[in-house]
C-alpha positions in Angstrom: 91.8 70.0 75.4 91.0 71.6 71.9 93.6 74.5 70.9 91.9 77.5 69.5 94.0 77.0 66.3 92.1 74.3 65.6 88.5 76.3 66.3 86.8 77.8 63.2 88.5 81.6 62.9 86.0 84.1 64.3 86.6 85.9 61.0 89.1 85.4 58.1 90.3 88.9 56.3 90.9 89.4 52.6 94.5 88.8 52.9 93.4 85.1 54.5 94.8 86.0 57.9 92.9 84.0 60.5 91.9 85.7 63.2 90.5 84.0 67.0 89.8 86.5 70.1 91.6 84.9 72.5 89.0 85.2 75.8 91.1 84.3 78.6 93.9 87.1 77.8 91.9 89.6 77.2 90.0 89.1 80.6 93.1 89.5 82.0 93.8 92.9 80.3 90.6 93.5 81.3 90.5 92.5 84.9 91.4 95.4 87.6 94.8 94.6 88.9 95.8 95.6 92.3 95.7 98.7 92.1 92.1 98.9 90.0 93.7 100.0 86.4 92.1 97.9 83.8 93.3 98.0 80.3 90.5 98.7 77.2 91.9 96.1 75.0 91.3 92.9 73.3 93.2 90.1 72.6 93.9 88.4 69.2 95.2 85.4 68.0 96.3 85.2 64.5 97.5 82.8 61.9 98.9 84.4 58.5 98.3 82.5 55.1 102.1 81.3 55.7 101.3 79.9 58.8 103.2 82.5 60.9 100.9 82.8 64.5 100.8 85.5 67.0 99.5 87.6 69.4 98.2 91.0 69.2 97.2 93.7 71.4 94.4 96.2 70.5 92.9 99.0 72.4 88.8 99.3 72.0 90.0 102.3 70.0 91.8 100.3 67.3 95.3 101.4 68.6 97.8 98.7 68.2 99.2 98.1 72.2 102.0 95.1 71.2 102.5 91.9 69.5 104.3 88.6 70.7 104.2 84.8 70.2 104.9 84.4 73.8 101.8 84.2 76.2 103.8 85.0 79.3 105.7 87.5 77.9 102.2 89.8 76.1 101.0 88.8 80.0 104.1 91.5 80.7 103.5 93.5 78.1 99.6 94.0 79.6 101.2 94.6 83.3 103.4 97.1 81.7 101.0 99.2 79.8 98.7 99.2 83.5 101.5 100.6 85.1 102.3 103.3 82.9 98.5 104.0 82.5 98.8 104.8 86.4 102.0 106.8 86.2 100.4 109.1 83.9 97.4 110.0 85.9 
């Protein structure tokens, strides 16, 4: 199985950061949970010129939601954000 690392960057910006949009987590943000709150975000993969990689979380708006190398733990960090868009309804 072919890691998106090794994909061609959807775009590269002019600092040479690499950036992929990850699909399958950003479905996920996407996809109603239980209680039907979706989160209006998008998913991005991204590889500085250093080789540092992460994750990062941005709204449809262009707010910055969060940042981790973790899968599992930006999975949270999406479950999170859900909840507290329901708490504050």
């Amino acid at each position: 199985m072919s890691q998106i690392w090794d994909k061609k960057p959807d775009f590269i910006n002019e600092k040479g950061v690499k950036w992929w949009r990850d699909a399958s987590t950003t479905r996920y943000a996407r996809r109603e949970d239980a209680h039907g709150t979706t989160l209006e975000a998008v998913v991005w993969l991204v590889e500085e010129p250093n080789g540092h990689r992460t994750r990062l979380l941005i709204a449809d708006d262009g707010e910055f939601l969060g940042e981790n190398q973790n899968l599992e733990a930006l999975g949270a960090k999406i479950d999170i954000l859900k909840m507290a868009k329901r708490s504050a309804v």
